[in-house]
C-alpha positions as a Markdown table, in Angstrom:
| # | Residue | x | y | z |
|---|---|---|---|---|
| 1 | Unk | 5.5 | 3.1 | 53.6 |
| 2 | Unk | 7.7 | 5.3 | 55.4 |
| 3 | Unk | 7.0 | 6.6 | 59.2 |
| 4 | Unk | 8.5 | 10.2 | 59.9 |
| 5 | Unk | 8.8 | 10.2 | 63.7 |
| 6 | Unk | 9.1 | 13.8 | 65.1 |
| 7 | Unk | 10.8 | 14.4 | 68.5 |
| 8 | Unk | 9.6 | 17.6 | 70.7 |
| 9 | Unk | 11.0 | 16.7 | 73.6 |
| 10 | Unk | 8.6 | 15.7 | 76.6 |
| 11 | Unk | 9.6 | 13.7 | 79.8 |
| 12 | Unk | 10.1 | 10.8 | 76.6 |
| 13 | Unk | 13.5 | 12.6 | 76.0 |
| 14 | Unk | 14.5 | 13.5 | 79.3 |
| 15 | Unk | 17.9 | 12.7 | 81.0 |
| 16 | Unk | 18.6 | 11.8 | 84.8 |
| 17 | Unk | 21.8 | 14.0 | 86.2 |
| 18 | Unk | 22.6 | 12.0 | 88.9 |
| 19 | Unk | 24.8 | 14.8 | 90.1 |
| 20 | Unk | 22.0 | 17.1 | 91.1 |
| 21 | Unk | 19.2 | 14.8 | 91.2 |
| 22 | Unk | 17.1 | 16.8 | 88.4 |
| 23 | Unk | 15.7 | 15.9 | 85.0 |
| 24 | Unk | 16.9 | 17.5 | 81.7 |
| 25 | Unk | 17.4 | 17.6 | 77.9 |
| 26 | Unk | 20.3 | 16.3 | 76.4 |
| 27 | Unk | 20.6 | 14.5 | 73.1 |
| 28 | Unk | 17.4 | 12.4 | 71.6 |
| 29 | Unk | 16.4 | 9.0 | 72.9 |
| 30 | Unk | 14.8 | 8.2 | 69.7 |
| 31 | Unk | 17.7 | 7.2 | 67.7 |
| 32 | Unk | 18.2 | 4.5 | 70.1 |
| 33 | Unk | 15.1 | 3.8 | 70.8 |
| 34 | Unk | 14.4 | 3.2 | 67.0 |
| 35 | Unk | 17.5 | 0.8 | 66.5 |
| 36 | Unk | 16.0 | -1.0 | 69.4 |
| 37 | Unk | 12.4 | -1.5 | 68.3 |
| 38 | Unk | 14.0 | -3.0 | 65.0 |
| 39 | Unk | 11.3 | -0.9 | 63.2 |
| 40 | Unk | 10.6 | -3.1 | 59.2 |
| 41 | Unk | 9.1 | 0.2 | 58.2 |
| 42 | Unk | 11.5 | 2.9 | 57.0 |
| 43 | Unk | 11.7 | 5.7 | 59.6 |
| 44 | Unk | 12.1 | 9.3 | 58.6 |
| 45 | Unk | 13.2 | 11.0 | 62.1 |
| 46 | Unk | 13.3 | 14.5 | 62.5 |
| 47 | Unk | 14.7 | 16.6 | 65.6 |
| 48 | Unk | 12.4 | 20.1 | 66.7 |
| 49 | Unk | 13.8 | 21.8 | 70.0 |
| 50 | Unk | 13.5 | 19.5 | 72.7 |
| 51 | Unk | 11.5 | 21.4 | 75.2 |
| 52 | Unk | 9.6 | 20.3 | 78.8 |
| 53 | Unk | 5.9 | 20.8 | 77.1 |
| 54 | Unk | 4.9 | 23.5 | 79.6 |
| 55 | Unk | 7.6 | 25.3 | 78.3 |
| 56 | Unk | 5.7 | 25.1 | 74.7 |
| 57 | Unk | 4.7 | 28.1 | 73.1 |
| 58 | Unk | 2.2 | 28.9 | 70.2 |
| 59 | Unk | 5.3 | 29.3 | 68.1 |
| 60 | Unk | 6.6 | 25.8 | 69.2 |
| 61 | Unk | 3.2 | 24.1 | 68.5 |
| 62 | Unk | 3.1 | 26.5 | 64.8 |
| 63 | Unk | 6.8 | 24.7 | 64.2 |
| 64 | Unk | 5.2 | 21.4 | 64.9 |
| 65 | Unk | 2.2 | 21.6 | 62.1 |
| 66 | Unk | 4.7 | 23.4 | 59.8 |
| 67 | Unk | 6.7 | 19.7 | 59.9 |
| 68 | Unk | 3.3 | 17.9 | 59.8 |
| 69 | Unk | 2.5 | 20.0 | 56.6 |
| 70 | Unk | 6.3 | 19.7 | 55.2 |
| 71 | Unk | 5.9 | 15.8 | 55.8 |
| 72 | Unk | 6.1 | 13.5 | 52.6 |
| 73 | Unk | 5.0 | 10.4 | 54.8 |
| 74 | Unk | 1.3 | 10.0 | 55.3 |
| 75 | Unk | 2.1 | 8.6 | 59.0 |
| 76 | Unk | 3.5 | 10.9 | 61.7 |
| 77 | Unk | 4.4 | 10.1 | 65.1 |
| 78 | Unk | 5.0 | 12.9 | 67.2 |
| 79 | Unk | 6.9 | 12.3 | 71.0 |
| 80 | Unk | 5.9 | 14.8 | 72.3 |
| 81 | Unk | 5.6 | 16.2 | 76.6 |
| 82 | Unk | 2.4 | 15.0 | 77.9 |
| 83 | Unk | 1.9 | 18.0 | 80.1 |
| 84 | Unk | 0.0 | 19.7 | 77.1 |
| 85 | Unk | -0.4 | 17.0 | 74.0 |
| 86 | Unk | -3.7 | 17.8 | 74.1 |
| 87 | Unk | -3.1 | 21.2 | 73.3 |
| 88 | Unk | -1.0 | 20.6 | 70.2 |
| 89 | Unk | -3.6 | 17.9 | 68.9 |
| 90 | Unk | -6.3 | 20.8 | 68.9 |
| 91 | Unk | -3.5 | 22.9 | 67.0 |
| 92 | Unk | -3.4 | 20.0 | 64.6 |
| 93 | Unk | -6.8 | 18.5 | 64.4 |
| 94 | Unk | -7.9 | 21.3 | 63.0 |
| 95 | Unk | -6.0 | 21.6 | 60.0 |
| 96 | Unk | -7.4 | 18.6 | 58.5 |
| 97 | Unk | -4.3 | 17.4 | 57.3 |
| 98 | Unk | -5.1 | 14.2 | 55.0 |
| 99 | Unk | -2.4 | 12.7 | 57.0 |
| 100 | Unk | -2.1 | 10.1 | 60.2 |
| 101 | Unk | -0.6 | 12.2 | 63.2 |
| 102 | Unk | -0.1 | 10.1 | 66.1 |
| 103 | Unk | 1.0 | 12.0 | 69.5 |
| 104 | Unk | 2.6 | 9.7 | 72.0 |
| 105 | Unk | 5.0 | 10.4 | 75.1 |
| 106 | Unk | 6.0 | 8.8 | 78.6 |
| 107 | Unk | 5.0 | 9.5 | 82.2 |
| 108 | Unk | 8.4 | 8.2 | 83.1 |
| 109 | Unk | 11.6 | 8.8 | 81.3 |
| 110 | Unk | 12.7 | 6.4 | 78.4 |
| 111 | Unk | 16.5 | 6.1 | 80.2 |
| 112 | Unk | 15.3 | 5.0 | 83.9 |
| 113 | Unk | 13.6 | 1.9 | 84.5 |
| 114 | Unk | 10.0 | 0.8 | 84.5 |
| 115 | Unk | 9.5 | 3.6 | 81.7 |
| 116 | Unk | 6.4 | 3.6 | 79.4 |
| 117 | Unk | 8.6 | 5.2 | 76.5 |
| 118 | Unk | 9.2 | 2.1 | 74.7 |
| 119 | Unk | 6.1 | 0.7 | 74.6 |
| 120 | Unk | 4.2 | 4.0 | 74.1 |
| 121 | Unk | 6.5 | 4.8 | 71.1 |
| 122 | Unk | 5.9 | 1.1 | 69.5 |
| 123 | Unk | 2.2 | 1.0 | 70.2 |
| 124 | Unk | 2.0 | 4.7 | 68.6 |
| 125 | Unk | 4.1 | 3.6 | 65.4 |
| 126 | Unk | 2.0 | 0.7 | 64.9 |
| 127 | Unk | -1.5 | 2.3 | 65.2 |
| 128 | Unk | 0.5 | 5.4 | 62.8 |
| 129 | Unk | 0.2 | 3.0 | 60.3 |
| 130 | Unk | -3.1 | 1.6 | 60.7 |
| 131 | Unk | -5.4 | 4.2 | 61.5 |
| 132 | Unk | -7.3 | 6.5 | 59.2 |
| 133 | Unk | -6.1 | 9.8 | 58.8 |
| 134 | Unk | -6.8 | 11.9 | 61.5 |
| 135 | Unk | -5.2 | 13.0 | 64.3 |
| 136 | Unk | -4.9 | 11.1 | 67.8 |
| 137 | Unk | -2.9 | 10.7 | 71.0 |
| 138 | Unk | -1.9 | 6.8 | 71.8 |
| 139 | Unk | -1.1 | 6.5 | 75.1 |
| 140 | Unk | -0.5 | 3.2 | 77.4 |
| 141 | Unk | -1.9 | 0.8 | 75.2 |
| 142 | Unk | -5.0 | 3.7 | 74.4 |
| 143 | Unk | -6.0 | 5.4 | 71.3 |
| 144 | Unk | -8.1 | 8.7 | 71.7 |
| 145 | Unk | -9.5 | 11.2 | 69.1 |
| 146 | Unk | -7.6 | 14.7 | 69.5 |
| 147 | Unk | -10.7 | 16.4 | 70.5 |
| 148 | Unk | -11.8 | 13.8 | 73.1 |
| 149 | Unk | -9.1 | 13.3 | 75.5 |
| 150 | Unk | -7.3 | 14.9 | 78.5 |
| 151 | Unk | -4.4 | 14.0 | 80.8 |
| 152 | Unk | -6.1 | 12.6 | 84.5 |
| 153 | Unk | -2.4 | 14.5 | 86.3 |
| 154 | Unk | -4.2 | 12.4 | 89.7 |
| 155 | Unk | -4.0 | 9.3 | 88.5 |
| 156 | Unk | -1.2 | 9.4 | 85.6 |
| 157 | Unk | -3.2 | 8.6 | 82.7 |
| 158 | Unk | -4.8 | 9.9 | 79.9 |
| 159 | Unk | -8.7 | 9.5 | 79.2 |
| 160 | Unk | -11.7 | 10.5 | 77.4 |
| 161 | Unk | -13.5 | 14.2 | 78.6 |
């Protein structure tokens, strides 16, 4: 089995300037992140415009199903902004895919410490592989159907509607 992992940016990938105090996009976290996780499963990574999800457009979601479709590996892990994941899922519930797309992203940046990145990205690759096709968003240890969940912005967490 391979795992095609697709970054779309997402507080996941962003950077800390420590210049000007702010948050940005700079190159991927995943490739390190991937070497780190020592992954046994071969990974398949591909790179979409790294955007803040707010920033997402239909277009940007349209790009992301057109890789899903594209995909030769039945298992898809999407990092993805977690501002609007839900919104992409309903872009790719929908189009009934035959495939396993897992969405998956951080509340805290993968580079600055205490981050949920790792784990988030590990718990999604494992449950990418075990899970029937369908498409979900794993989040803190959490696994929720696309058209069941929402982001709780209060408390930080994601949860059933």
């Amino acid at each position: 089995m391979t795992l095609r992992i697709i970054a779309t940016g997402g507080t996941f990938d962003k950077h800390y300037n420590e210049l000007n105090g702010t948050l940005g996009f700079a190159d991927s976290h995943l490739p390190a992140a991937i070497a780190r996780a020592r992954l046994t499963v071969g990974v398949q990574l591909e790179q979409l415009p790294l955007l803040d999800s707010l920033d997402m457009q239909d277009a940007d979601r349209a790009r992301v199903l057109a890789s899903c479709q594209a995909a030769a590996e039945r298992a898809i892990v999407i990092v993805h902004g977690t501002d609007t994941m839900p919104e992409t899922a309903a872009v790719l519930g929908p189009a009934a895919l035959d495939k396993t797309i897992v969405l998956t992203g951080a509340m805290i940046p993968y580079e600055i410490d205490n981050s949920d990145a790792f784990f988030n990205l590990g718990f999604a690759c494992g449950v990418a592989q075990a899970l029937p096709p369908g498409v979900y968003v794993a989040m803190n240890g959490t696994v929720f159907d696309w058209h069941n969940v929402q982001k709780n912005r209060a408390a930080g967490v994601f949860q059933t509607k």
